[in-house]
C-alpha positions as CSV (number, residue, x, y, z in Angstrom):
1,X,-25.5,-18.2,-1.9
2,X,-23.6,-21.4,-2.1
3,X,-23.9,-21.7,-5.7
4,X,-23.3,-18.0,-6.4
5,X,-19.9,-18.2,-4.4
6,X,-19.3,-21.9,-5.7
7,X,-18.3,-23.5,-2.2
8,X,-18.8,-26.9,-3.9
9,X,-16.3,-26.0,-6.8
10,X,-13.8,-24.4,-4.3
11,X,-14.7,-27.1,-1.3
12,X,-15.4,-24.7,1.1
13,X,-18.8,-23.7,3.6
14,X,-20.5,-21.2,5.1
15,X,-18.8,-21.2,8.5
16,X,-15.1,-22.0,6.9
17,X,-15.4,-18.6,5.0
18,X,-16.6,-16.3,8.0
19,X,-13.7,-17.4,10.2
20,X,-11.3,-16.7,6.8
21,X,-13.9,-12.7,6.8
22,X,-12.9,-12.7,10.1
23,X,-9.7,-13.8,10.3
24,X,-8.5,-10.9,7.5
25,X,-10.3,-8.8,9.0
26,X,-8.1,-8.7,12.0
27,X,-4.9,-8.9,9.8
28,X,-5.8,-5.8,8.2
29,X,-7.7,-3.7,10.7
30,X,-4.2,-1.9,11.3
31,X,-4.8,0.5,8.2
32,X,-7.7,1.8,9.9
33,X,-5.2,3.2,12.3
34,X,-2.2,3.6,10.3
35,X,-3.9,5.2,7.2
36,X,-5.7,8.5,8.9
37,X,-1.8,8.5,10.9
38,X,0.2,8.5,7.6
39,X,-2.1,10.9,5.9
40,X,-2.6,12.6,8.5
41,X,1.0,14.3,8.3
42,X,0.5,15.5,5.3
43,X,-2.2,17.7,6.8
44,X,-5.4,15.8,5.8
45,X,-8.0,15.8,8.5
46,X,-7.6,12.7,9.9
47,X,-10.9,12.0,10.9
48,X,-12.4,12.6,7.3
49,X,-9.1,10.0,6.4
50,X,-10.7,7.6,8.5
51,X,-14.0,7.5,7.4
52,X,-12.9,7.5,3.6
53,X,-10.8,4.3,4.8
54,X,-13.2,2.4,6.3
55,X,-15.8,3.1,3.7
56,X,-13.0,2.4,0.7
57,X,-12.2,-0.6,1.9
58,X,-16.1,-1.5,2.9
59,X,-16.7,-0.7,-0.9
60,X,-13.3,-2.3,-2.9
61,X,-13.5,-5.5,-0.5
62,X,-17.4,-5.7,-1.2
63,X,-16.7,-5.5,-4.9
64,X,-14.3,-8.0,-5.5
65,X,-16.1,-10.5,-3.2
66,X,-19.3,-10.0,-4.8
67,X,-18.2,-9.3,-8.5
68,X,-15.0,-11.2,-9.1
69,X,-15.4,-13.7,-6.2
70,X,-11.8,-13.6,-4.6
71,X,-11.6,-13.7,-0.6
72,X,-9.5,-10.8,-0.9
73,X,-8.9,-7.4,0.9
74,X,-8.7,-4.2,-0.6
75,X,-7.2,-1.0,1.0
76,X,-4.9,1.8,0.7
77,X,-1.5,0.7,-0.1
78,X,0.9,0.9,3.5
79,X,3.7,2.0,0.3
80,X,1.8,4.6,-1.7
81,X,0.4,6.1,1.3
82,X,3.7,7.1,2.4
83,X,4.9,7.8,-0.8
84,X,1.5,10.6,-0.8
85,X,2.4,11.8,2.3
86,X,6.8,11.9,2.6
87,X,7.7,11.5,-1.2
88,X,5.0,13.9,-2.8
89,X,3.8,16.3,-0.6
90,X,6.9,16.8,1.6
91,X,9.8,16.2,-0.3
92,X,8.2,17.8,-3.3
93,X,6.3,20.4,-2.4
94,X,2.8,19.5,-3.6
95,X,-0.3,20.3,-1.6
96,X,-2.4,17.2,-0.8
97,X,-5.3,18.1,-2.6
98,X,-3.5,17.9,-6.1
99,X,-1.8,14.7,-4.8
100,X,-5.0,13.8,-4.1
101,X,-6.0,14.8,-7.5
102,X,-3.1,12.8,-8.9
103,X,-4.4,9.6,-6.8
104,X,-7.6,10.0,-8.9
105,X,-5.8,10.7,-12.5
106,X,-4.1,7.5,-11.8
107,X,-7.2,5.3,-10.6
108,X,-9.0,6.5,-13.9
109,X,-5.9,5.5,-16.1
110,X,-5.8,1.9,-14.0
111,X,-9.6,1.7,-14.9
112,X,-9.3,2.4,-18.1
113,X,-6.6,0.2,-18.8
114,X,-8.4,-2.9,-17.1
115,X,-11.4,-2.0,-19.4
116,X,-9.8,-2.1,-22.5
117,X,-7.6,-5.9,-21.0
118,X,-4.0,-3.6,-21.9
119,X,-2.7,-4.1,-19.0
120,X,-0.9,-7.5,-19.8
121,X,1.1,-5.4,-22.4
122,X,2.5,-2.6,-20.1
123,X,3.2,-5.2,-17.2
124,X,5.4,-7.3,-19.9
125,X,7.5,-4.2,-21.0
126,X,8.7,-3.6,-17.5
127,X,11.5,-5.7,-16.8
128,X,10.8,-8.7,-14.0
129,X,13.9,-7.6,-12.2
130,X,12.5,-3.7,-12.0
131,X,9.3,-5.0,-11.1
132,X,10.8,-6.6,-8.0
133,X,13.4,-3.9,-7.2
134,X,10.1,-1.5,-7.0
135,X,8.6,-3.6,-4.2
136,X,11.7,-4.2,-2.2
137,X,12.7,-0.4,-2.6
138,X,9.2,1.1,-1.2
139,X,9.8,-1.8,1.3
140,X,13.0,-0.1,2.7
141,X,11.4,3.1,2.1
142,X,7.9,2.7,4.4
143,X,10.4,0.7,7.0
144,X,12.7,4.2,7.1
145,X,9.8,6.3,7.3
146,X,8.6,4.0,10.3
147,X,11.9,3.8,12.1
148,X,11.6,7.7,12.1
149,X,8.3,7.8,13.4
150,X,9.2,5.7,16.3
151,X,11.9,7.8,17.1
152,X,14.4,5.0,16.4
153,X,16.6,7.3,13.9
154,X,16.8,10.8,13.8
155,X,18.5,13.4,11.6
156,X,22.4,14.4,12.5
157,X,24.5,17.1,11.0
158,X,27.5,15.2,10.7
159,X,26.4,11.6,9.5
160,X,22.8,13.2,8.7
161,X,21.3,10.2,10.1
162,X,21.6,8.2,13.9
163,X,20.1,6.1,16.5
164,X,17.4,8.1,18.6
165,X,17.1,8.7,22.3
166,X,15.9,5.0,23.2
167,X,15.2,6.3,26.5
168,X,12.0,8.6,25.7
169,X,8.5,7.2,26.7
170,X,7.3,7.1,22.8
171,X,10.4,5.2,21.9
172,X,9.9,2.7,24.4
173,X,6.4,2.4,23.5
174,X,7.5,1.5,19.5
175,X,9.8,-0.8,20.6
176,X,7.3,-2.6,23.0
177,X,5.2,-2.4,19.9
178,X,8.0,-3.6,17.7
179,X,9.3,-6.4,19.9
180,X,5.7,-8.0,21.0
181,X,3.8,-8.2,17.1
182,X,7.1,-9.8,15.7
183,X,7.2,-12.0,18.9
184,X,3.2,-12.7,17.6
185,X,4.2,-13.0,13.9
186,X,6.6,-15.3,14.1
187,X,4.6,-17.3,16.4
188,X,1.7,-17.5,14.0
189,X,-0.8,-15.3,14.9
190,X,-3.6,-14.0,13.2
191,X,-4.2,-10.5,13.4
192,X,-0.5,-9.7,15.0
193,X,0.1,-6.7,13.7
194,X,-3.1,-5.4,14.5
195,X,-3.0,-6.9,17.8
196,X,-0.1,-5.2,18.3
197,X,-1.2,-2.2,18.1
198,X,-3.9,-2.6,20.3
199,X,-2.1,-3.9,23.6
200,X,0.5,-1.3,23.0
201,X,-1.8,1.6,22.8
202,X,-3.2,-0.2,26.1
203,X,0.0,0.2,27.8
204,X,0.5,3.5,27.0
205,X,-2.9,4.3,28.1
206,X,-2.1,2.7,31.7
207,X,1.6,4.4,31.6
208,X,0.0,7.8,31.0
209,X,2.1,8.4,27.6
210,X,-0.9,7.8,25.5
211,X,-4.9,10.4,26.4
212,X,-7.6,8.3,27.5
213,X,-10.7,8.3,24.8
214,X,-13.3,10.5,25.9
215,X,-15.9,7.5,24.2
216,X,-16.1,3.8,22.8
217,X,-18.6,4.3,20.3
218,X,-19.0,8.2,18.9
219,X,-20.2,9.6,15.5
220,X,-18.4,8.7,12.3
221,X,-16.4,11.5,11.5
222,X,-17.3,13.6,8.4
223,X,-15.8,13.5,5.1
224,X,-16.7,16.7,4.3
225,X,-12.7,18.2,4.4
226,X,-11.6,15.6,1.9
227,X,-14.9,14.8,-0.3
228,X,-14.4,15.5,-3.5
229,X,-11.2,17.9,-3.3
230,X,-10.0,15.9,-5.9
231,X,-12.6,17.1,-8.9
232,X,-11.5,20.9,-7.6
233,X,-10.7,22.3,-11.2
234,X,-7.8,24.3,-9.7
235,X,-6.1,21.2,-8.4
236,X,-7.0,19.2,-12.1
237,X,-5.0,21.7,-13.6
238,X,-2.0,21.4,-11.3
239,X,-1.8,17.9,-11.2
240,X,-1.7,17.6,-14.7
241,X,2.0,20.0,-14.6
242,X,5.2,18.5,-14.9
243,X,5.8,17.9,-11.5
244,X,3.0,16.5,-11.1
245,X,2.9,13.7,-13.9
246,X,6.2,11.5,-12.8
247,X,3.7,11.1,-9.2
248,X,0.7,10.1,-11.2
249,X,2.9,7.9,-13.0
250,X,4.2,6.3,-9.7
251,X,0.5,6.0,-8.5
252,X,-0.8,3.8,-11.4
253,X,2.7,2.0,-11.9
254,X,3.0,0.9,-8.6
255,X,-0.7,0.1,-7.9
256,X,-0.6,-1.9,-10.9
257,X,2.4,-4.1,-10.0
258,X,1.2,-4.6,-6.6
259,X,-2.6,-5.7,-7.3
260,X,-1.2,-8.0,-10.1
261,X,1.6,-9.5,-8.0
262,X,-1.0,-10.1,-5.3
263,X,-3.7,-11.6,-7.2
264,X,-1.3,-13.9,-8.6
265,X,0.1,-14.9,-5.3
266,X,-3.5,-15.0,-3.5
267,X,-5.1,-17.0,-6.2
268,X,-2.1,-19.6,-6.4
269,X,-2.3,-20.5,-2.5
270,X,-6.0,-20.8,-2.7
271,X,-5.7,-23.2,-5.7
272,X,-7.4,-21.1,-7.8
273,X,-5.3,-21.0,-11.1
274,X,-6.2,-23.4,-14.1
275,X,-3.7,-24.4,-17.1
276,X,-1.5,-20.9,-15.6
277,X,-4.5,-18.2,-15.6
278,X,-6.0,-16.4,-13.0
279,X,-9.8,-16.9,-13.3
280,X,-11.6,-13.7,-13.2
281,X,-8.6,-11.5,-13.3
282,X,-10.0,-9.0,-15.5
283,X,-12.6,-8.6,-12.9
284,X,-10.6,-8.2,-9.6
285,X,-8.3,-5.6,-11.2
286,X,-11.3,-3.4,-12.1
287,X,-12.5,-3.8,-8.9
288,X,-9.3,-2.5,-7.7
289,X,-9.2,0.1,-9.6
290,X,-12.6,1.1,-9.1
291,X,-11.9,1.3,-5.4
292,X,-8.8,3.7,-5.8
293,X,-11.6,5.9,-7.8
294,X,-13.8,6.2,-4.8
295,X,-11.1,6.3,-2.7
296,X,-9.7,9.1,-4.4
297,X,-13.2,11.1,-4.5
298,X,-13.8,10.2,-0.7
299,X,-10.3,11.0,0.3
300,X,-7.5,8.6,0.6
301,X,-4.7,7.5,-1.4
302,X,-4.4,4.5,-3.7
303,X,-5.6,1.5,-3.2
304,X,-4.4,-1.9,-3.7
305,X,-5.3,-5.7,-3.4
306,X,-3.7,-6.7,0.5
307,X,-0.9,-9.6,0.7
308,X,-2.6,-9.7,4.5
309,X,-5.6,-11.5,2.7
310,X,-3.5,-14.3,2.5
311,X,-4.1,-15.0,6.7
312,X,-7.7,-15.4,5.2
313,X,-6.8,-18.2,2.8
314,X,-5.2,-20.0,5.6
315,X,-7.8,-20.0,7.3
316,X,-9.7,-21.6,4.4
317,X,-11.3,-19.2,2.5
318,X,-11.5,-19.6,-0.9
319,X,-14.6,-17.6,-2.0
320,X,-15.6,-14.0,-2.4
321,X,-17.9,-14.5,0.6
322,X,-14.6,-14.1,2.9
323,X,-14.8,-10.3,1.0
324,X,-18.1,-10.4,1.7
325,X,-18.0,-10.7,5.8
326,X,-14.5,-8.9,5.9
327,X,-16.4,-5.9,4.9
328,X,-19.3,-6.6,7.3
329,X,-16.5,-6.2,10.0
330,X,-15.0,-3.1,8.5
331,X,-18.7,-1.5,8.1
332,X,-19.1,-1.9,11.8
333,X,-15.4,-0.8,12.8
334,X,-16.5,2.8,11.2
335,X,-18.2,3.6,14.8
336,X,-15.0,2.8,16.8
337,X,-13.0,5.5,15.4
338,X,-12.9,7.9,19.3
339,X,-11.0,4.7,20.0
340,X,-8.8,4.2,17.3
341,X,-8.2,7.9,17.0
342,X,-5.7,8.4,20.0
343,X,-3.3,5.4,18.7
344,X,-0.2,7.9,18.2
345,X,2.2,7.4,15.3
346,X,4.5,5.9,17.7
347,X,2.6,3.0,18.3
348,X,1.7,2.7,14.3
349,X,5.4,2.8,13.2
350,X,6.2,-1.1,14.3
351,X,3.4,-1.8,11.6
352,X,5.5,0.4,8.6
353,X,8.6,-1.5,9.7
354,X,7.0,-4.7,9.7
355,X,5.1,-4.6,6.1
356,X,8.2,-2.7,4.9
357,X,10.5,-6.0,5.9
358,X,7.9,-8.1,4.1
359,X,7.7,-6.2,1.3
360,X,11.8,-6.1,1.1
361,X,11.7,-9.8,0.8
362,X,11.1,-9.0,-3.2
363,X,14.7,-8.5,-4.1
364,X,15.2,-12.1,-3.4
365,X,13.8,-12.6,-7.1
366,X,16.5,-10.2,-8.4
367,X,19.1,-11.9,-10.8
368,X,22.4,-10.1,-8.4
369,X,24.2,-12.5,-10.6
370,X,24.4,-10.0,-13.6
371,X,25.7,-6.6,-13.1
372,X,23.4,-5.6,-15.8
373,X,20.5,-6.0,-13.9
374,X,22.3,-5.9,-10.2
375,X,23.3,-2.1,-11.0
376,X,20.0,-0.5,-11.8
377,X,17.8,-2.7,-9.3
378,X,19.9,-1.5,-7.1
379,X,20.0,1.8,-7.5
380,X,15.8,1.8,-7.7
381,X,16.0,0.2,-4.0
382,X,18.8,2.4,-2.6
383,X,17.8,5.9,-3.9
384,X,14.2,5.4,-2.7
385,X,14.7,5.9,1.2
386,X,17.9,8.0,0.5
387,X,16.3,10.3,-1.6
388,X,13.4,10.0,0.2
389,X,11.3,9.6,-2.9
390,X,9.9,6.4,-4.9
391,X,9.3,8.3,-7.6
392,X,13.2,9.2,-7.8
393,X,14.4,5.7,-7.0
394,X,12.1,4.1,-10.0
395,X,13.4,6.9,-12.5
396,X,17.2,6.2,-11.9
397,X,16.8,2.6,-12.4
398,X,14.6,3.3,-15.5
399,X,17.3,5.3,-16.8
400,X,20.6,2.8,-15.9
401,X,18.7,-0.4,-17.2
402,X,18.6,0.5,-20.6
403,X,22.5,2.1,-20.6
404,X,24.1,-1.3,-18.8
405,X,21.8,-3.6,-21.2
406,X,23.3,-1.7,-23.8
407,X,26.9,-1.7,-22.5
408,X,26.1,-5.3,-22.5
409,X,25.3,-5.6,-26.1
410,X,22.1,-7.0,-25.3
411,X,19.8,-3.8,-26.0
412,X,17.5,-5.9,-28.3
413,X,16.5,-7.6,-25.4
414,X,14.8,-4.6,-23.6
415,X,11.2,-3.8,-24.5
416,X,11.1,-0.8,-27.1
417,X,8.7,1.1,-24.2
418,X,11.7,1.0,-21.9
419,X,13.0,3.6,-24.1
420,X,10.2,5.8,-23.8
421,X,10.3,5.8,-20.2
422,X,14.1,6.3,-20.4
423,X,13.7,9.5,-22.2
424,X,11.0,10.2,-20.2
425,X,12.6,10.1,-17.0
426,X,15.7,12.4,-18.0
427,X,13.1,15.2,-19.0
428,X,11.3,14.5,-15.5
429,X,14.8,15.4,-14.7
430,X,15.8,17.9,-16.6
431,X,12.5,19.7,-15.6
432,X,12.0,19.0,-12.0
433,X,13.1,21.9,-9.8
């Protein structure tokens, strides 16, 4: 096993690596609770949700320990799970089986792209600067979406939004939640975000806002609502509509920016890059992609490789056997689920907030200093939780990059696929209802 996982290369051991397993596992436990929540509102049983969580992330995280050997944590993305739920099915309309369907269409396109070692190419015609503006955007986006959950802000008439009643008991509870897992974060905590959770659903138990479990342990809730919806020909056939196509786009573009920026971040603090490549890279994206697949057929939304693995590497894990035991700990967490089941959305909106501030810490990288770039990277972030839509937010600044590159005289500068997706984007437009 040693040899397999190289601990001597990466100057690791057995017992440093479970405490890294372990150590993730906690950090990303909180999707286990927040996922079947999120997806949950756009009318997916949430108990099927749950089950295809636990068992997407027991597969993706198996994978990419065992077959690419990264100590790294695969789950549904906290962005595109929102975007599923409050950008697609929502704000546009679509049922969640076709989004679901979409998920899949996506997943297959990120597969096939990792087989064929393309995706180099489409990552390098999308401008750095968009690339960043994406993450930060969804960022503000999921941090909206949780501030509305927790009752924080609330639609108005005449400035259509403002502050909520701070006074109700599920308020109070989100911004117990709020206040004691930054208070834990910032301290350095492993886990904090999960451990939030936890002692605030604990509170509201004792304070009577939140139902007692009727069990500890129960039955692993059934798939069978969300197994395989996706294959349904009828919902094929209306993913693949024009509607439907700019979501699938959003799907595989973001999934692919976010595994890629991840890998690259989680293999640089674990001192795994030689002479600037990522070893095995080929082999953790088509793990990830792989995962959104089954993910997709079980039922849950994309998938993505977590920044939370990096409380793993600080705890010294360095080898795909951290993957390994993270999983063990997710394949027993699948018989917990009574428990986990009565954490309100409440209590999981502090965690949307929180990954949405971290996530928002990408338009740092943004050149402001050129209103070339400024103007559209803007727009991408500020249109996304004002239009309530990712998918809107990345098409404006899709469509502005190209024009203020060009006002700048500097159109030769901008990737000839930049054009595509310009014209693209203004028949998304021009056909969208």
């Amino acid at each position: 096993m040693a040899q397999y996982f190289q601990f001597n290369e990466r100057q690791t051991n057995f017992k440093q690596e479970t405490i890294a397993g372990m150590t993730t596992f906690l950090a990303l436990a909180y999707i286990l609770v927040v996922n079947p929540a999120v997806l949950g509102e756009a009318g997916m049983d949430k108990g099927a949700v749950f089950t295809a969580t636990a068992l997407t992330i027991l597969f993706g995280t198996l994978m990419i320990g065992l077959y690419a050997n990264y100590p790294i944590g695969i789950a549904p993305s906290m962005g595109l799970n929102a975007f599923f739920t409050y950008g697609v099915v929502q704000s546009l309309g679509v049922e969640w089986q076709v989004a679901l369907t979409g998920v899949f269409i996506a997943a297959i396109l990120f597969m096939i792209l990792s087989l064929l070692k393309i995706r180099e190419k489409i990552i390098n015609a999308i401008p750095q600067d968009l690339k960043h503006a994406v993450a930060g955007g969804i960022g503000f986006f999921i941090a909206f979406i949780g501030l509305k959950n927790a009752g924080l802000v609330t639609s108005s008439q005449s400035t259509f939004v403002q502050l909520g009643n701070l006074t109700t008991p599920t308020t109070l509870l989100a911004i117990f939640a709020f206040i004691i897992t930054i208070i834990m974060l910032v301290m350095g905590w492993r886990g904090a975000i999960f451990y939030g959770i936890i002692l605030a659903t604990i509170t509201g138990v004792l304070l009577g806002v939140i139902d007692k479990p009727n069990q500890i342990i129960g039955k692993v809730p059934s798939l069978e609502p969300t197994f395989l919806v996706a294959l349904q020909p009828e919902n094929l056939a209306q993913a693949l509509s024009p509607q439907v196509l700019p979501v699938i786009f959003t799907f595989l573009f973001v999934a692919f920016f976010d595994t890629a920026g991840t890998l690259i971040a989680i293999a640089s603090q674990a001192g795994l890059i030689r002479n600037n490549e990522v070893p095995n890279a080929g082999r953790a994206l088509l793990s990830d992609s792989t995962a959104s697949t089954v993910g997709a057929l079980l039922g849950t939304s994309t998938t993505a490789s977590m920044i939370e693995s990096s409380a793993g590497i600080g705890a010294g894990g360095r080898t795909g056997f951290t993957s390994v035991v993270m999983s063990a700990f997710f394949a027993l967490a699948i018989f917990f689920e009574p428990v986990l089941s009565i954490v309100p959305t409440s209590v999981t909106a502090p965690a949307l907030i929180i990954v949405g501030a971290m996530m928002a810490t990408e338009v740092k990288q943004i050149d402001w200093d050129r209103l070339d770039v400024a103007i559209p990277a803007f727009i991408t972030i500020i249109m996304m939780p004002l239009t309530f839509s990712v998918a809107t937010g990345i098409a404006l600044g899709f469509i502005l990059y190209p024009i203020t590159f060009l006002s700048a005289k500097r159109g030769k500068d901008i990737h000839p696929m930049m054009y595509v997706l310009f014209v693209l984007f203004i028949v998304y437009f021009w056909v969208s209802p």
